[in-house]
C-alpha angles and dihedrals in degrees: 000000000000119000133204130241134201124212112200110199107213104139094096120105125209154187103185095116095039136192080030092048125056135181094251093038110040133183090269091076105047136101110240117149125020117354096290118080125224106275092044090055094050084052092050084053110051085047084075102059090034144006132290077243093069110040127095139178129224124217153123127271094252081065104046101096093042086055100044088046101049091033087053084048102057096036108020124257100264094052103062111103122248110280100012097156111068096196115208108221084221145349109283114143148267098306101044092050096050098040089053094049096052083049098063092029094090095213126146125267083249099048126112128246121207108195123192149182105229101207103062127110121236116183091184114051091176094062091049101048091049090052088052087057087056094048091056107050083048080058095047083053097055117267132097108250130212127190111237121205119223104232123239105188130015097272127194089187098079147057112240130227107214108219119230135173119351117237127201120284098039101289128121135223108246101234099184139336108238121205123228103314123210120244107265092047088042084058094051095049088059091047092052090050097215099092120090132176120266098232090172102248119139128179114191151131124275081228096048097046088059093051103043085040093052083072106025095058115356081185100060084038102051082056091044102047090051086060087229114112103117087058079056105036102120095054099051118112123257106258139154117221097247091051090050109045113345101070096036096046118104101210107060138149139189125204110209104238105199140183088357095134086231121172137167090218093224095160157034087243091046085054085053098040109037101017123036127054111243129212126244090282098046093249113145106199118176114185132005108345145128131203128206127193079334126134141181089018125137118208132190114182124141099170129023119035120274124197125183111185127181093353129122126199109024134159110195122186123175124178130162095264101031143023111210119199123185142137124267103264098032099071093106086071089077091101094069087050086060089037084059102044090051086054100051088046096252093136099147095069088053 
């Protein structure tokens, strides 16, 4: 009888939230929403589609102790399967990780691999859970499966899957992955109604993955097919898992997720705007704040008082170390702060 696993893709560090987010400690860890973090509440939710047996995570070294201790915390220490963690020997990338996780993962040539980001927000977890049914019977029936997202705005932040014929059983032909748009041709892509946003989640066959990778990159494959690639690890090209085989397969399906209140959560402006609830005049205050005559501002301050009167706009994050001050909008920008501080060699604040 074949099983289902679930990948879990937690190896990425990040600053996009920055001065919340660190290098060494990235969104995928915090707790933004709830009382449960990131990582905890993609856990939650591929529980619901397999067992705690099978599921791993993948991540670096400099993680593994994040991983174990949130991971005990949500399901107790004695209940985590043997070799939970896949550690990657280095960063390299999407396709590596998740080659070398199907690799030590011991599963049939007919199982099924589900594979996730671990620091995206799902509000339903319903909707996402019945989306995942359907990418796994695309994937019984011989294709590799992504998850597609419906898009809500006309967004310059994400690659696009181009929906093509419809199948039976509620799953779409991929016609084509589509970089970062611009704006005028993002919002072409919502009028028209076939575009959807590419959130990296794949569903397939270890059997399937071989064949559709042996064309797609003879490279990744000759590696792959030697069952060898954490002994070469360090020598394997930098490649995420849509430039190596996605956009390149031949068999791929795409399953429609729709009104999921999904985000990625790639900015102070995506946590005001997809994640946390705003008041009546669209302020988002987290911690220990007051707003006067303010409106559309987003504060984070768990310690001192923070008091925003007669602004609009704002985005105010205060952390022990670092107070961070932009305009809603701009908070994407974040990246050439930590560029600067780099720079300037303030790396312990990065």
């Amino acid at each position: 009888m074949r099983k289902i696993y679930g990948l879990i893709l937690s190896g990425g560090s990040g600053t996009r939230l920055w001065p919340l987010s660190r290098e060494n400690f990235p969104k995928q860890f915090l707790t933004l929403h709830g009382d449960k973090t990131l990582l905890q509440n993609t856990a939650l939710r591929m529980v619901n589609m397999i067992p705690l047996e099978n599921l791993r995570v993948i991540s670096g070294l400099k993680f593994h102790d994040l991983v174990i201790s949130q991971m005990q915390n949500l399901f107790g220490a004695d209940n985590l399967p043997e070799n939970f963690i896949i550690e990657e020997p280095c960063a390299r990338g999407t396709a590596p990780a998740i080659l070398l996780a199907v690799e030590e993962l011991g599963a049939n040539d007919d199982d099924v691999i589900i594979v996730v980001p671990s620091d995206a927000f799902i509000r339903n977890t319903k909707t996402f859970t019945e989306a995942l049914k359907i990418g796994v019977k695309a994937a019984d029936e011989g294709f590799i499966a992504t998850l597609g997202i419906a898009p809500t705005r006309p967004e310059t932040g994400f690659g696009y899957i181009k929906q093509g014929r419809e199948f039976a059983g509620g799953y779409y032909e991929a016609e084509a992955f589509v970089e970062k748009p611009d704006l005028k041709t993002a919002q072409e892509y919502l009028s028209e109604g076939l575009y959807l946003w590419n959130g990296g989640i794949f569903i397939f066959t270890p059997k399937k993955l071989y064949a559709e990778l042996e064309h797609a990159d003879g490279e990744l494959f000759a590696l792959a097919e030697k069952k060898n690639l954490r002994g070469n690890f360090e020598s394997v090209k930098n490649i995420s898992f849509d430039n190596a085989l996605m956009e390149k397969a031949k068999n791929v399906a795409v399953v429609p997720l729709i009104n999921s209140g999904w985000s990625d959560v790639g900015s102070w402006d995506a946590l005001h705007d997809d994640v946390l609830d705003c008041d009546e005049n669209r302020n988002v205050i987290t911690g220990n704040a007051v707003t006067l005559e303010s409106k559309n501002c987003f504060v984070y301050s768990l310690e001192k008082l923070a008091v925003l009167n007669d602004v609009d706009d704002l985005i105010i994050i205060d952390t022990p170390d670092a107070l961070f001050v932009t305009r809603r909008g701009a908070s994407q920008e974040v990246r050439n702060v930590v560029k600067f501080l780099k720079n300037n060699n303030m790396h312990d604040k990065v």
